[in-house]
One Martini backbone bead per residue (centre of mass of N, CA, C, O) as a GRO file, in nm:
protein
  181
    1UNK     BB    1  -1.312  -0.244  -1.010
    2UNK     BB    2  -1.635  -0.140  -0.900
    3UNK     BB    3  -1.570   0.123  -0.798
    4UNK     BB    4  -1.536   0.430  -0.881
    5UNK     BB    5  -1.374   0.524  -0.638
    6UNK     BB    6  -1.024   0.525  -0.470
    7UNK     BB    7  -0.836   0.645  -0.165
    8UNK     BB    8  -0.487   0.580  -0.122
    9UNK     BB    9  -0.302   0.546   0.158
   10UNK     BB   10   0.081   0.608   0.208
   11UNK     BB   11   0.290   0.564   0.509
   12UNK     BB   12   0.612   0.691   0.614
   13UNK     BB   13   0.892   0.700   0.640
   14UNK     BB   14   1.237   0.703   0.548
   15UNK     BB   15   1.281   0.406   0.398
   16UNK     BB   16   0.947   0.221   0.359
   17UNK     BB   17   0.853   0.237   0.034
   18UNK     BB   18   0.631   0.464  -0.014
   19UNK     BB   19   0.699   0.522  -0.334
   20UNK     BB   20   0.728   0.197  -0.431
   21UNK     BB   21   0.423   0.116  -0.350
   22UNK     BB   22   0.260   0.354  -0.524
   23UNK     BB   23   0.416   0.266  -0.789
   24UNK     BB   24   0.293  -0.014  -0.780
   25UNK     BB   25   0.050   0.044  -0.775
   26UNK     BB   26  -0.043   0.214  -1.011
   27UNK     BB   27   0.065   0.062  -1.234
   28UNK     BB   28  -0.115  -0.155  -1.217
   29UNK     BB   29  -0.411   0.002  -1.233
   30UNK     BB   30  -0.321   0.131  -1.501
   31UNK     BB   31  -0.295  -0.188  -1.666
   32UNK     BB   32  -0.642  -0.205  -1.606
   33UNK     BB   33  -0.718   0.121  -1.672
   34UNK     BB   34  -0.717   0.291  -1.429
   35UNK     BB   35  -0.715   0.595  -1.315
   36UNK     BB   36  -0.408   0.778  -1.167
   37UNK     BB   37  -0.346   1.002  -0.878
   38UNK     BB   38  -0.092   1.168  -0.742
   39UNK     BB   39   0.057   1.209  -0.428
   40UNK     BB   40   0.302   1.386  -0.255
   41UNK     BB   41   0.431   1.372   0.082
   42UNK     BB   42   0.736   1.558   0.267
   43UNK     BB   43   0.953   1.547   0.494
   44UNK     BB   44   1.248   1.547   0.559
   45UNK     BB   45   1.486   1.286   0.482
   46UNK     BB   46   1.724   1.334   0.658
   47UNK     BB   47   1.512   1.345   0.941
   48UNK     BB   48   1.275   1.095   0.876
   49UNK     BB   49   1.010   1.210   0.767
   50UNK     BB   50   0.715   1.236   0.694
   51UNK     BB   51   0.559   1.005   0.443
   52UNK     BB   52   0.249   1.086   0.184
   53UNK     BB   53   0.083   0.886  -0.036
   54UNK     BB   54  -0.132   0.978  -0.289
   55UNK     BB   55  -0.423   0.767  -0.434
   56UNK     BB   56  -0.632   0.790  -0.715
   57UNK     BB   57  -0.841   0.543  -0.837
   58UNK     BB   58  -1.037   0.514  -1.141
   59UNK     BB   59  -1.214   0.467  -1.422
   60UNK     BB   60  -1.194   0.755  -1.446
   61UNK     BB   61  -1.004   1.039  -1.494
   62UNK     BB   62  -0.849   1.202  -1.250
   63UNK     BB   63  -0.786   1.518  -1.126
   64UNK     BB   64  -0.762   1.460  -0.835
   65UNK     BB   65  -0.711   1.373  -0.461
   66UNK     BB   66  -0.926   1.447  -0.337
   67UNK     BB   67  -1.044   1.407   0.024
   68UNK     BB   68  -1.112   1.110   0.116
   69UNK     BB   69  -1.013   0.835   0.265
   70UNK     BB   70  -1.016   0.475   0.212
   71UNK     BB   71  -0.746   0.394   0.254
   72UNK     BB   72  -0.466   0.222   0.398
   73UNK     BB   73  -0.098   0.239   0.460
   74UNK     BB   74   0.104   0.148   0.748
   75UNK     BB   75   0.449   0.170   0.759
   76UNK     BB   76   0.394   0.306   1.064
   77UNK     BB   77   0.255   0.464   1.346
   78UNK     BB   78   0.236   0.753   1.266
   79UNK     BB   79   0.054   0.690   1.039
   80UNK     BB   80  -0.170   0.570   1.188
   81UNK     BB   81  -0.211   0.766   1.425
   82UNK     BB   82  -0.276   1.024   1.180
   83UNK     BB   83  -0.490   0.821   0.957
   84UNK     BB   84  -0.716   0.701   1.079
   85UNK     BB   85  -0.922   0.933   1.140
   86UNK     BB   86  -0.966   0.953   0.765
   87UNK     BB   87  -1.149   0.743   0.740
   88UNK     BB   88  -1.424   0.588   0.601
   89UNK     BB   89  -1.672   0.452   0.570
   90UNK     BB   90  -1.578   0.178   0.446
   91UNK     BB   91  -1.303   0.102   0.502
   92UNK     BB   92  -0.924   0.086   0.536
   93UNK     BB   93  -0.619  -0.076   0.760
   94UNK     BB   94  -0.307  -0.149   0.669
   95UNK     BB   95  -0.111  -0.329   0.894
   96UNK     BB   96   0.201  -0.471   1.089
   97UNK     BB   97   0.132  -0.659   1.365
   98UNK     BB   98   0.420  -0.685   1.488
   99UNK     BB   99   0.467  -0.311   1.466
  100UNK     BB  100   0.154  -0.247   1.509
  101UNK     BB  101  -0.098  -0.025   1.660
  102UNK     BB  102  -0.373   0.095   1.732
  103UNK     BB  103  -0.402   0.414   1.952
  104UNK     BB  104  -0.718   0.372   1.852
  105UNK     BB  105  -1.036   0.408   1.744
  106UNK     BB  106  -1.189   0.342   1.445
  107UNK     BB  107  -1.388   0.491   1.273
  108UNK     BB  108  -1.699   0.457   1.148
  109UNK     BB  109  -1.683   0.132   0.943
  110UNK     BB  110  -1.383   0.089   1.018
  111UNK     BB  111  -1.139  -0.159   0.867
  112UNK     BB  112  -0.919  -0.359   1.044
  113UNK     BB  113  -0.615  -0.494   0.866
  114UNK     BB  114  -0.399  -0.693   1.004
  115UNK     BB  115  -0.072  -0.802   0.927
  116UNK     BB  116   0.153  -1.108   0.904
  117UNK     BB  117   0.448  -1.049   0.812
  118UNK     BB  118   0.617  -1.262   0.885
  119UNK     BB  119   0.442  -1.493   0.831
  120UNK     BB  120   0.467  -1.419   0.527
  121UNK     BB  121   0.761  -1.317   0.549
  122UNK     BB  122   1.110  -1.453   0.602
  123UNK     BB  123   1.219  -1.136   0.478
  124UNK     BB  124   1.178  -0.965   0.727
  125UNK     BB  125   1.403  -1.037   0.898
  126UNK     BB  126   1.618  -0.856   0.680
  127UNK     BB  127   1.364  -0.691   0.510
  128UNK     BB  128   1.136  -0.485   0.623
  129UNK     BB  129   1.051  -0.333   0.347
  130UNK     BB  130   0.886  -0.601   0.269
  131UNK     BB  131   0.599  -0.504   0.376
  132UNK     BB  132   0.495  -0.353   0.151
  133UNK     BB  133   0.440  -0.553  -0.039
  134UNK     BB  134   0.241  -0.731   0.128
  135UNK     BB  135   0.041  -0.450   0.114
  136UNK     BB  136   0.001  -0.430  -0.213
  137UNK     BB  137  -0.095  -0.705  -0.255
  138UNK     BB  138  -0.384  -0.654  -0.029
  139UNK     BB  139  -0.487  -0.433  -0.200
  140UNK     BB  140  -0.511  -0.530  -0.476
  141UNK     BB  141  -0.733  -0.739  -0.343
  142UNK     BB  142  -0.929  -0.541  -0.256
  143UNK     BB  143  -0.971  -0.369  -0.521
  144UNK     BB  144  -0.987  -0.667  -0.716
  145UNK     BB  145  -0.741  -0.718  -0.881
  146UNK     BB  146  -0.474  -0.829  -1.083
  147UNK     BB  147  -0.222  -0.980  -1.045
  148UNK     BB  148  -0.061  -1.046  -1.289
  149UNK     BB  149   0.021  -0.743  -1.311
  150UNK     BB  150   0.169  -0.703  -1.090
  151UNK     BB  151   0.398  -0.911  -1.170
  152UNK     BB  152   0.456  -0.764  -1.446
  153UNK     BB  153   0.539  -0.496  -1.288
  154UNK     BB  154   0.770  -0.613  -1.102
  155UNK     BB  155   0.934  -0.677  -1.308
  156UNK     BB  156   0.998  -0.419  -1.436
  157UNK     BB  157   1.081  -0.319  -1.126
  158UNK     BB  158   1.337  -0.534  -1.100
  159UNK     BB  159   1.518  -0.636  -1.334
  160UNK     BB  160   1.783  -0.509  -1.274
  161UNK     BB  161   1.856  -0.665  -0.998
  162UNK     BB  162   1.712  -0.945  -1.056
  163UNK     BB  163   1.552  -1.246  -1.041
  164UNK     BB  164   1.557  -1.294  -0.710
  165UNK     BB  165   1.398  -1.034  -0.677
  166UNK     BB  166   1.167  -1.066  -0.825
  167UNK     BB  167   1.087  -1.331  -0.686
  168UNK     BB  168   1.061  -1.224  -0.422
  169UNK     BB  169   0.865  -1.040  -0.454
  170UNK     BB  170   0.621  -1.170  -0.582
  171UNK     BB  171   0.598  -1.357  -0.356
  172UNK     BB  172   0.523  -1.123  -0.119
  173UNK     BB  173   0.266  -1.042  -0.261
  174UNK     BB  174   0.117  -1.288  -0.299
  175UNK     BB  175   0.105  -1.325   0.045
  176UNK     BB  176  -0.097  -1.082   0.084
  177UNK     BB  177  -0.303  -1.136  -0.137
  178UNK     BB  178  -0.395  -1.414  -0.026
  179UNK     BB  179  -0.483  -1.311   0.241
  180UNK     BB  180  -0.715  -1.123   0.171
  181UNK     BB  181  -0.898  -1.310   0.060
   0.00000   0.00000   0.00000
């Protein structure tokens, strides 16, 4: 990653992976050396409310979450409708065009990248929770970052539960991944 720090800004409901995608981004981030400071913020989760995960990561180790968002995950509408106002110049948002469309124009300079998460992935229609992961992936390639450490991480985080979970998110994040660059 060349930039001195970036904040990446992580939404969706309850439900929607915003913890397990945050987790993977930072994991792998700072596997790579990089500094990151986390910040959760979560509406009652009974009710399916807005959850809002910040990560600032940076070359040095940063103190604090930040003031503005640098990148976006949009992981239902409601984020997207919410925080890409919040993007500055020279950002981006990236989100799965098959069912998120931004519903105003972003501020200037601010670039928007949908995901065609269905074409990357036919596991998205039996579950959809694995758009997170094709945004991991494609943010991971964004930040300039290694893939091969993403997948050491999502090994270490989903070995409990088989090889083939392991393989399935490693497979949809590496398309991901390859879209963005």
């Amino acid at each position: 990653m060349n930039e001195p720090g970036v904040i990446v800004g992580i939404g969706g409901a309850a439900g929607d992976g915003v913890a397990s995608a945050g987790n993977t981004l930072a994991l792998a981030a700072a596997r790579q050396g990089q500094g990151v400071y986390a910040y959760n913020a979560y509406q009652s989760v009974i009710r399916g409310g807005h959850s809002w995960l910040r990560l600032r990561i940076s070359a040095k180790k940063p103190l604090n979450h930040g003031d503005q968002v640098d990148a976006l995950v949009a992981l239902n509408q409601d984020t997207l409708d919410r925080h890409l106002q919040e993007l500055v110049g020279g950002g981006v948002a990236l989100y799965n065009s098959a069912k998120l469309q931004p519903s105003y124009e972003p501020p200037v300079g601010v670039q928007l990248c949908p995901l065609p998460v269905p074409d990357l992935t036919p596991a998205y229609r039996e579950l959809p929770v694995m758009q997170n992961t094709v945004a991991v992936g494609a943010m991971l390639s964004l930040l300039g970052l290694e893939f091969r450490v993403l997948e050491e991480s999502m090994t270490l985080r989903f070995q409990r539960q088989g090889e083939s979970v392991v393989t399935e998110n490693v497979r949809v994040a590496r398309a991901g991944f390859d879209y963005a660059e």
